[in-house]
Backbone as JSON Lines, residues from 0, in Angstrom:
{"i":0,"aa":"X","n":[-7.55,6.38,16.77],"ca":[-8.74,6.44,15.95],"c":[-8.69,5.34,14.9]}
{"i":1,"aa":"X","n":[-9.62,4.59,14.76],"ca":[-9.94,3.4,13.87],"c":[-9.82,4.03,12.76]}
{"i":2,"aa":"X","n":[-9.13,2.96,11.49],"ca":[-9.19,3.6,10.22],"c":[-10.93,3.49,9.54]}
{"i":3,"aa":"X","n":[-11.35,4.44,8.36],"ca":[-12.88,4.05,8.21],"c":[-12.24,3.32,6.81]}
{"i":4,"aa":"X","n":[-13.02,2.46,6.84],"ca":[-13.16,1.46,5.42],"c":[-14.03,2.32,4.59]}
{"i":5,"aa":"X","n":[-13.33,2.45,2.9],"ca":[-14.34,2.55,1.9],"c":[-14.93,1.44,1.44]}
{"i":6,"aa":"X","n":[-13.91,0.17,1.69],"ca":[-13.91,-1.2,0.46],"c":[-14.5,-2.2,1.91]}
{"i":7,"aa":"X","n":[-15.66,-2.58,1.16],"ca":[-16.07,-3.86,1.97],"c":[-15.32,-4.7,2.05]}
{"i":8,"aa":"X","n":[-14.87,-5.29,3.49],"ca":[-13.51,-6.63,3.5],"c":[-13.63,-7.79,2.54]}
{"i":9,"aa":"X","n":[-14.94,-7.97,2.49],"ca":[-15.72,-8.88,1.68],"c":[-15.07,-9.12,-0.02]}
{"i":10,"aa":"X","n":[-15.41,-8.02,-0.45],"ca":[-15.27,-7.28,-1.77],"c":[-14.08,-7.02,-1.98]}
{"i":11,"aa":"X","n":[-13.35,-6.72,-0.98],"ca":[-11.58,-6.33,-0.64],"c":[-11.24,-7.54,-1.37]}
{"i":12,"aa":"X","n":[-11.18,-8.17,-0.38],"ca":[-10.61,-9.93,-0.12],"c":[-10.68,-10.34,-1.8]}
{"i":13,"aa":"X","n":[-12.28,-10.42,-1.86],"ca":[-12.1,-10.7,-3.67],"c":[-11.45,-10.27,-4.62]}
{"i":14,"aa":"X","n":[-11.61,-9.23,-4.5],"ca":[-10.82,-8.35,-5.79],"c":[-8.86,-8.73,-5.51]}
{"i":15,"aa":"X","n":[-8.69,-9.06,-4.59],"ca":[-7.63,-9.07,-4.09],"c":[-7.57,-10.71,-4.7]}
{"i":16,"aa":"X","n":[-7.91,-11.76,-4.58],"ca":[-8.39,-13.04,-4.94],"c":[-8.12,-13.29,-6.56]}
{"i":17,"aa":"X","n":[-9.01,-12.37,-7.0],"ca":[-9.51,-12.46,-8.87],"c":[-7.74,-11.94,-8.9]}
{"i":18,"aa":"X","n":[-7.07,-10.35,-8.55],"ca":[-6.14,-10.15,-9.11],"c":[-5.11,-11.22,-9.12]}
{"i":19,"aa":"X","n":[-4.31,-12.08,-7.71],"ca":[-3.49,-13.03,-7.78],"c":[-4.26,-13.93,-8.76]}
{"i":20,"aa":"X","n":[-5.41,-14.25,-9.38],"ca":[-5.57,-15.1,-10.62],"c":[-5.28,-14.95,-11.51]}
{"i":21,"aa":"X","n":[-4.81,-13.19,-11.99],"ca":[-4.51,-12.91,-12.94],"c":[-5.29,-12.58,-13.8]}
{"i":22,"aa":"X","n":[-5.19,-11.5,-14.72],"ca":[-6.37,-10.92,-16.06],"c":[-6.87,-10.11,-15.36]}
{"i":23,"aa":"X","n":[-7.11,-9.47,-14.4],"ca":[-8.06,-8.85,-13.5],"c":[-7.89,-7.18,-14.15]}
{"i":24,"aa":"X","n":[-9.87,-7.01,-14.34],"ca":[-9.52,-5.86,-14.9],"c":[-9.46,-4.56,-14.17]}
{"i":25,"aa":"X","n":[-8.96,-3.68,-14.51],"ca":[-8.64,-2.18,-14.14],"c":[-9.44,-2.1,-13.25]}
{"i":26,"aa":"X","n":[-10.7,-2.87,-12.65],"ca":[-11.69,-1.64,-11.58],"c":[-11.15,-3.14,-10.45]}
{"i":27,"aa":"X","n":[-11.22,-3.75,-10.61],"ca":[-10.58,-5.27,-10.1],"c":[-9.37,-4.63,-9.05]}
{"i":28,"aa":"X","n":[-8.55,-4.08,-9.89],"ca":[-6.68,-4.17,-9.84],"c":[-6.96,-2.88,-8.57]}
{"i":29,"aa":"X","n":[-8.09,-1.79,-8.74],"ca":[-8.0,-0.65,-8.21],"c":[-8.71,-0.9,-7.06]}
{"i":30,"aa":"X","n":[-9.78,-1.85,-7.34],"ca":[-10.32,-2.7,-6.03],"c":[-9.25,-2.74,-4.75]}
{"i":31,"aa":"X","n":[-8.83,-3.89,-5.28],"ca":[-7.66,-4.6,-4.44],"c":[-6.64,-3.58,-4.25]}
{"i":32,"aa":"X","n":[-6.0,-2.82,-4.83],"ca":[-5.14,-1.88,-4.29],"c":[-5.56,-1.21,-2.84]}
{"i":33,"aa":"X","n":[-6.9,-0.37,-3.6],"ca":[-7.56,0.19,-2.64],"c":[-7.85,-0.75,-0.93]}
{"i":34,"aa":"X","n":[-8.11,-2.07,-1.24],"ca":[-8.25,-2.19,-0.23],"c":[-7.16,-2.79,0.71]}
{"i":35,"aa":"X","n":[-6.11,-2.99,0.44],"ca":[-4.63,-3.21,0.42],"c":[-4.2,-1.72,1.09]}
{"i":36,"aa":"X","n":[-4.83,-1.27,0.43],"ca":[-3.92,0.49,1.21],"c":[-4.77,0.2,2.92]}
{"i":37,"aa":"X","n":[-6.24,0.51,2.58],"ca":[-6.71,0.62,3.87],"c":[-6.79,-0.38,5.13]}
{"i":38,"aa":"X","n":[-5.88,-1.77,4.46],"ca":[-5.3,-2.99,5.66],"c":[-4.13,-2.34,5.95]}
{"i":39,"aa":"X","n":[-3.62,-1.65,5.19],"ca":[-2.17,-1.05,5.63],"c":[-2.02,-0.21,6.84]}
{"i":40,"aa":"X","n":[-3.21,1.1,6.35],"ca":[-3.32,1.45,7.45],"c":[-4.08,1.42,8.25]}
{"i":41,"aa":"X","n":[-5.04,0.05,8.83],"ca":[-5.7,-0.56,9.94],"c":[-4.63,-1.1,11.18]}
{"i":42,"aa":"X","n":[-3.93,-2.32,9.97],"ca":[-2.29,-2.45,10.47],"c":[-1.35,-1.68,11.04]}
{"i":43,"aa":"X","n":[-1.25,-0.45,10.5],"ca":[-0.07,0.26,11.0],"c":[-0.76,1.7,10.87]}
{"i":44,"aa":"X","n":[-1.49,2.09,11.71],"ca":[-1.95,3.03,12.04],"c":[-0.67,4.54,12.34]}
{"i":45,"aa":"X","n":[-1.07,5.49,11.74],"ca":[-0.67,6.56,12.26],"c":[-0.35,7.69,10.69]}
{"i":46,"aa":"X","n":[0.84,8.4,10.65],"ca":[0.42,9.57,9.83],"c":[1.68,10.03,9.45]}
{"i":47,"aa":"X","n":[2.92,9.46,9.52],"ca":[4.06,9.22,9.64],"c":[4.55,9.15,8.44]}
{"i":48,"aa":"X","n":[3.84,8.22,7.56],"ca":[4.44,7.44,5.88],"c":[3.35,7.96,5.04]}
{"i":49,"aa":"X","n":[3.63,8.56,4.02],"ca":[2.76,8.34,2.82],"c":[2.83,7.29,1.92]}
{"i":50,"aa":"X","n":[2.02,6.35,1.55],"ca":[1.96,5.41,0.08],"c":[1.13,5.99,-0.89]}
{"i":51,"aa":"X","n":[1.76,5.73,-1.43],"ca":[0.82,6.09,-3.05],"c":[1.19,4.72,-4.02]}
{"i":52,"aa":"X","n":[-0.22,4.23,-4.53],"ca":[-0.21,3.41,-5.4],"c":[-0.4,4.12,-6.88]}
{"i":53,"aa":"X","n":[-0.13,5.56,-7.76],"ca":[-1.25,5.97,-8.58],"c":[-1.55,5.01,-9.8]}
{"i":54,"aa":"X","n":[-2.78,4.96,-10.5],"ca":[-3.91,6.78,-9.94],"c":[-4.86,6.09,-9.26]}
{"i":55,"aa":"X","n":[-4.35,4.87,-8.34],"ca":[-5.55,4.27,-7.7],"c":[-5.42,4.64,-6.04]}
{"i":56,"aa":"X","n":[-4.41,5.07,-5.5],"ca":[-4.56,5.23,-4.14],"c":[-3.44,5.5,-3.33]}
{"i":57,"aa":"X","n":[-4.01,6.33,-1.89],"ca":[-2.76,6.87,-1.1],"c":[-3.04,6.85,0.12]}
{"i":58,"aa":"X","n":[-2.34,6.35,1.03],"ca":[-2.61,6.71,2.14],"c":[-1.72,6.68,3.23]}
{"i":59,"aa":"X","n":[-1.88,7.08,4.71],"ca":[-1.21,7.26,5.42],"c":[-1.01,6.53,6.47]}
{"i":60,"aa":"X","n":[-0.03,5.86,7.19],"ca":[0.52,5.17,7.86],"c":[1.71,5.17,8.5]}
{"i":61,"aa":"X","n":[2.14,4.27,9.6],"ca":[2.9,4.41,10.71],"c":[3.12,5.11,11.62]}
{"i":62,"aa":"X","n":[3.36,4.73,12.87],"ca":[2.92,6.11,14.01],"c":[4.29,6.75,14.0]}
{"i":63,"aa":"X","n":[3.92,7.87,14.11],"ca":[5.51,8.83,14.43],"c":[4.75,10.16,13.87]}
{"i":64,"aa":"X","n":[5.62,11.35,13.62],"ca":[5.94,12.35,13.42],"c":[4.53,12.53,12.61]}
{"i":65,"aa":"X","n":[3.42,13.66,12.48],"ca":[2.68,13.62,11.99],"c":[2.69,14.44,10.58]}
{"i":66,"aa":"X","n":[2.19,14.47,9.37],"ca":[2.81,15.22,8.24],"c":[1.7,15.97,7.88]}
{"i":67,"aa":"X","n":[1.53,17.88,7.58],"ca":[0.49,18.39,7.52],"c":[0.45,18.9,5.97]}
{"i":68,"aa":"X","n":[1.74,18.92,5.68],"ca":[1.1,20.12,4.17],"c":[2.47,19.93,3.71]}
{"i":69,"aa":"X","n":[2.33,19.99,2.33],"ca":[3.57,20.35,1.2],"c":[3.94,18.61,0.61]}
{"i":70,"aa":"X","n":[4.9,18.42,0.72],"ca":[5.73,16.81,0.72],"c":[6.05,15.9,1.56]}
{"i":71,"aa":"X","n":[5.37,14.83,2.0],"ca":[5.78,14.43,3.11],"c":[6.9,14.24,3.14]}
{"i":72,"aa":"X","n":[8.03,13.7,4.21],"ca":[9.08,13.63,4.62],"c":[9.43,11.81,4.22]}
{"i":73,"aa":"X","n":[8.57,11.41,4.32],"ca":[8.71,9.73,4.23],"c":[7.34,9.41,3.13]}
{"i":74,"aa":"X","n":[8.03,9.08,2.11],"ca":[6.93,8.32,0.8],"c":[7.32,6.78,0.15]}
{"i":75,"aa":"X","n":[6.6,6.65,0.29],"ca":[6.36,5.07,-0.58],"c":[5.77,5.29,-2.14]}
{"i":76,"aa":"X","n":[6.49,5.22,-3.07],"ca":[5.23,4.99,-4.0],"c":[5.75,3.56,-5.27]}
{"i":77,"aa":"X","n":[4.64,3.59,-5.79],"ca":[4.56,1.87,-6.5],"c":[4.0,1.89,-7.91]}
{"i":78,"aa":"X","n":[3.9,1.21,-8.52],"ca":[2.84,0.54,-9.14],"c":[1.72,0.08,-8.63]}
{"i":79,"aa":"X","n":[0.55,-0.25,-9.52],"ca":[-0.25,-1.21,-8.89],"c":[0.31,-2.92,-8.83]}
{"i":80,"aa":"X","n":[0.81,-2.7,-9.82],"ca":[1.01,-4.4,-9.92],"c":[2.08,-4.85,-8.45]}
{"i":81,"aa":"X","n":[3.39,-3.92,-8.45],"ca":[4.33,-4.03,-7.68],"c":[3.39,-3.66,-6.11]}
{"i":82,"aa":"X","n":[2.72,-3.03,-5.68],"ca":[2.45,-3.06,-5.0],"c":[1.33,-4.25,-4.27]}
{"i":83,"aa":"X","n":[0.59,-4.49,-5.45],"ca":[-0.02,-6.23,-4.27],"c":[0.75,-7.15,-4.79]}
{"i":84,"aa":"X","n":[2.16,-7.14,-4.98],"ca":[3.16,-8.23,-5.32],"c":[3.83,-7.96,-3.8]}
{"i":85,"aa":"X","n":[4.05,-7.37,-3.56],"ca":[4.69,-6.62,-2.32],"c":[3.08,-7.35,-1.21]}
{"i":86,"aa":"X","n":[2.14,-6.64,-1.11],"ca":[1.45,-6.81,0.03],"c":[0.98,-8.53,-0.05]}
{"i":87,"aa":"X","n":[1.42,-9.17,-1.43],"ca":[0.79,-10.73,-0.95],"c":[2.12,-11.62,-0.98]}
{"i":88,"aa":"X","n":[3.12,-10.51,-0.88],"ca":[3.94,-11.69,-0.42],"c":[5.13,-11.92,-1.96]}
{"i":89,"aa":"X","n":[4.18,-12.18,-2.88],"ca":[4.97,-12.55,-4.42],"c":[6.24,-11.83,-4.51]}
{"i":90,"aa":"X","n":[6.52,-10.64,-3.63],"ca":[7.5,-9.8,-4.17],"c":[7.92,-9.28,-2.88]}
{"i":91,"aa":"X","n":[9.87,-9.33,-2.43],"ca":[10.23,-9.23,-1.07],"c":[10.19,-7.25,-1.13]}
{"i":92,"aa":"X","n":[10.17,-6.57,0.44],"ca":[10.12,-5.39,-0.11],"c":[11.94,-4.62,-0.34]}
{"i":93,"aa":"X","n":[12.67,-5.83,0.11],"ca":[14.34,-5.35,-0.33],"c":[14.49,-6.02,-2.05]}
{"i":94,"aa":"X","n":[13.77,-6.23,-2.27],"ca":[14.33,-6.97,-3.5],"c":[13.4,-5.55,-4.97]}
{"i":95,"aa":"X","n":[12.04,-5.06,-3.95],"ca":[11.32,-4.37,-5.02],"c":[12.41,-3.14,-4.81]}
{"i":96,"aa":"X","n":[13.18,-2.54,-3.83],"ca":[13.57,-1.41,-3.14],"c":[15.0,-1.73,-5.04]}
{"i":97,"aa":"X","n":[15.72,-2.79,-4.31],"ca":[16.52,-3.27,-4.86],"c":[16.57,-2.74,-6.83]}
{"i":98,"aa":"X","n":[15.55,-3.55,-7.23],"ca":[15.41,-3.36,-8.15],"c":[14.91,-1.81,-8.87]}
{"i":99,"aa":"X","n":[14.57,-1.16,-8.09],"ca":[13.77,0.25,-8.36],"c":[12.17,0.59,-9.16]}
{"i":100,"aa":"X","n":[12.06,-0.61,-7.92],"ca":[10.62,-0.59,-8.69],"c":[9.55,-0.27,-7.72]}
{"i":101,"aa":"X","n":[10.13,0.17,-6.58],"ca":[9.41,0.83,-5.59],"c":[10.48,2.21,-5.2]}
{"i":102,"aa":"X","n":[10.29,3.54,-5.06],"ca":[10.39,4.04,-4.5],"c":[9.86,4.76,-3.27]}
{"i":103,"aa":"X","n":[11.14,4.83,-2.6],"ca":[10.93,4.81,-0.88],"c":[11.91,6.18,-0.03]}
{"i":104,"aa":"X","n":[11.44,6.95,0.33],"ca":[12.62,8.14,0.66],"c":[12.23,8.2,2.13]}
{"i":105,"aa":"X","n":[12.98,8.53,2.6],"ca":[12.69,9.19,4.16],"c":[13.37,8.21,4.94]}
{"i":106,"aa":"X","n":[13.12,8.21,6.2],"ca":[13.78,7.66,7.48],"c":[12.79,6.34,7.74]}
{"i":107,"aa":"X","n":[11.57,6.81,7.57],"ca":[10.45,6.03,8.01],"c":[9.92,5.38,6.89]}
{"i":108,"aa":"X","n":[10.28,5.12,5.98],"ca":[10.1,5.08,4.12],"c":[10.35,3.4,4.37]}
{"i":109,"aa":"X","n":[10.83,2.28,5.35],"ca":[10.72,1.23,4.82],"c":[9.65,0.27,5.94]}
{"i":110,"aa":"X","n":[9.0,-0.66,4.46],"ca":[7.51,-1.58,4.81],"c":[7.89,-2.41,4.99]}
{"i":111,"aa":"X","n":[8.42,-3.15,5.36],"ca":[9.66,-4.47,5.19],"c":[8.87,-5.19,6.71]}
{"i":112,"aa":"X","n":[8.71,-4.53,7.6],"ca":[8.31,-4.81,8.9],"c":[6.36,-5.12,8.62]}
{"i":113,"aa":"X","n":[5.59,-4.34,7.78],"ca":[4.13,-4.36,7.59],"c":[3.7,-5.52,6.22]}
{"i":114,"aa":"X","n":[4.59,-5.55,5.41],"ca":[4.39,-6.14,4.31],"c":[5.28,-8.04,4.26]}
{"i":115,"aa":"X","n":[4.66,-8.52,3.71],"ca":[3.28,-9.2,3.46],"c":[2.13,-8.54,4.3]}
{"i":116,"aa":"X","n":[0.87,-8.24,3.99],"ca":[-0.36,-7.97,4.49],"c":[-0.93,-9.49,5.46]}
């Protein structure tokens, strides 16, 4: 099943654009997150991984094991900033892991293979 887009690619792309320029404000930063999550999971389809960027966004990805209720088993979660540092590349995902500025639990918990976007 195709992922559904909220964020026009269009509008994605930009907001994603203005943030690597830097200053980009809060609806900007949540823009681009947002649409960063939903290349993620266009990319890597399935139900396997949770990401969470908060309080701008979450979603689900990689195929495997499907997750219904409580905690998922495999989570990603970030910053906003660390996280489109991570999806454009600016930031490796062993080095964010490294530093603890991403946490990552589970079996299925590493992006290393999806990231750069």
């Amino acid at each position: 099943m195709a992922t559904r887009r909220r964020i026009d690619i269009a509008e994605g792309s930009a907001a994603l654009t203005a943030w690597r320029a830097g200053g980009a404000p809060r609806t900007v930063t949540a823009t681009a997150v947002r649409y960063t999550l939903e290349e993620l999971a266009a990319r890597a389809p399935g139900n396997s991984v949770e990401v969470r960027v908060p309080p701008f966004g979450v979603t689900q990805c990689i195929a495997g094991p499907r997750h219904t209720r409580g905690t998922p088993p495999n989570v990603v979660e970030c910053d906003a900033a660390t996280w489109l540092a991570l999806v454009t590349g600016a930031l490796a995902w062993a080095d964010a892991v490294e530093r603890g500025v991403v946490a990552a639990s589970g079996l299925r918990a590493d992006l290393s293979e999806q990231l750069p976007l």
